[in-house]
Every structure is written in C-alpha cells, then in structure tokens.
C-alpha positions in Angstrom: 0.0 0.0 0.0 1.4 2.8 -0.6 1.3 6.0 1.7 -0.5 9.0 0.5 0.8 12.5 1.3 -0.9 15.1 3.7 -1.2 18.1 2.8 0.6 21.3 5.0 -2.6 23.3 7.0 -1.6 26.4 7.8 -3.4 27.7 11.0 -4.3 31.8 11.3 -6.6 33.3 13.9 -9.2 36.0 13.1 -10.1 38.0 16.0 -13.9 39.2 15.0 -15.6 41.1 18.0 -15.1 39.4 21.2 -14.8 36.2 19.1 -11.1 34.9 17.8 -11.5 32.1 14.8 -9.2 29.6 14.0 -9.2 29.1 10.4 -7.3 26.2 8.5 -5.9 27.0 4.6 -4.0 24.5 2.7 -2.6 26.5 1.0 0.2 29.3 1.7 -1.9 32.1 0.1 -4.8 33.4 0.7 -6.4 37.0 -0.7 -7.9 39.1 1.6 -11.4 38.7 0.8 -10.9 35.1 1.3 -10.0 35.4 4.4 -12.8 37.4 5.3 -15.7 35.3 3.4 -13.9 32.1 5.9 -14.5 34.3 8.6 -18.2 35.3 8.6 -17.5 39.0 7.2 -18.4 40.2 3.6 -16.3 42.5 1.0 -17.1 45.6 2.6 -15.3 44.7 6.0 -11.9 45.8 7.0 -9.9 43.2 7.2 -6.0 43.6 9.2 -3.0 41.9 9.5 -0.9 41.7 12.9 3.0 41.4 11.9 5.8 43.3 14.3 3.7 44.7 16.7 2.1 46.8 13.8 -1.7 46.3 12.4 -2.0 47.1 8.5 -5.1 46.8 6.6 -5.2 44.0 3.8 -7.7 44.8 0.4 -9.7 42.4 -1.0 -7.6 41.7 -4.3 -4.0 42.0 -2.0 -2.5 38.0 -2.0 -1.4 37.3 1.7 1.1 34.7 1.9 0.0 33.0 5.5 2.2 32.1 8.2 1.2 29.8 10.6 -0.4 30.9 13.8 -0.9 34.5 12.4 -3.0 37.1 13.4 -5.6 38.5 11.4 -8.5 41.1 12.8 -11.6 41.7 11.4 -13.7 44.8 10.8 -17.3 45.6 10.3 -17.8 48.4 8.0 -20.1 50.3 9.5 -22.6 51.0 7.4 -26.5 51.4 8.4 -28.9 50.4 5.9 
C-alpha cells in the first residue's frame, strides 16, 4: 500500500468582536477577501493583518502569503442600511 501524502494546513486566527477564529488554509496564500468570506464577514469589511507589533489593513484583491499561527482582525464596516 502505498502511503499517501498530507497536505501542509496552515493555522491563522481571526479575531472578529469578542470572538477569535481559527481558520485552517491548505494553502500558503490566501487573498484578503478570502480570508474574510472564511470568517463570517463580507467584502465591505476591514480586514488587518498583525506582523511586528504593527496592524496594516489587507484589500480584497491584495494575496497574503500566510504564516502559521498569524493574526488576522476583522472589521465591520459600519454602514447602516
């Protein structure tokens, strides 16, 4: 038999009001909408990467390449309708 190979997960958290996800990609990238659609939010959300002690915002179209155990936080827009 022969042994079949696993694929890598890649583990980030997404802190989303009080709540903090943990999302599993098996891939190394991930675009920011992506990321927010896993975590419950929609296009118009912020969405914000943790890396250095710094917080910087991440568009929808921008390709993130993920790290494991990294620390994403996500931002309702806002908006009333």
């Amino acid at each position: 038999m022969e042994a079949q190979a696993h694929p890598e997960i890649i583990h980030i958290f997404v802190q989303r009001g009080q709540q903090e996800l943990r999302l599993d990609f098996h891939t190394r990238t991930a675009t920011g909408l992506e990321i927010k659609l896993r975590a419950g939010g929609t296009a118009a959300d912020g969405l914000y990467i943790k890396r250095d002690g710094k917080e910087s915002e991440v568009d929808n179209e921008e390709v993130v390449h993920l790290s494991d155990g990294e620390h994403f936080v996500l931002v309702p827009n806002g908006r009333v309708s």
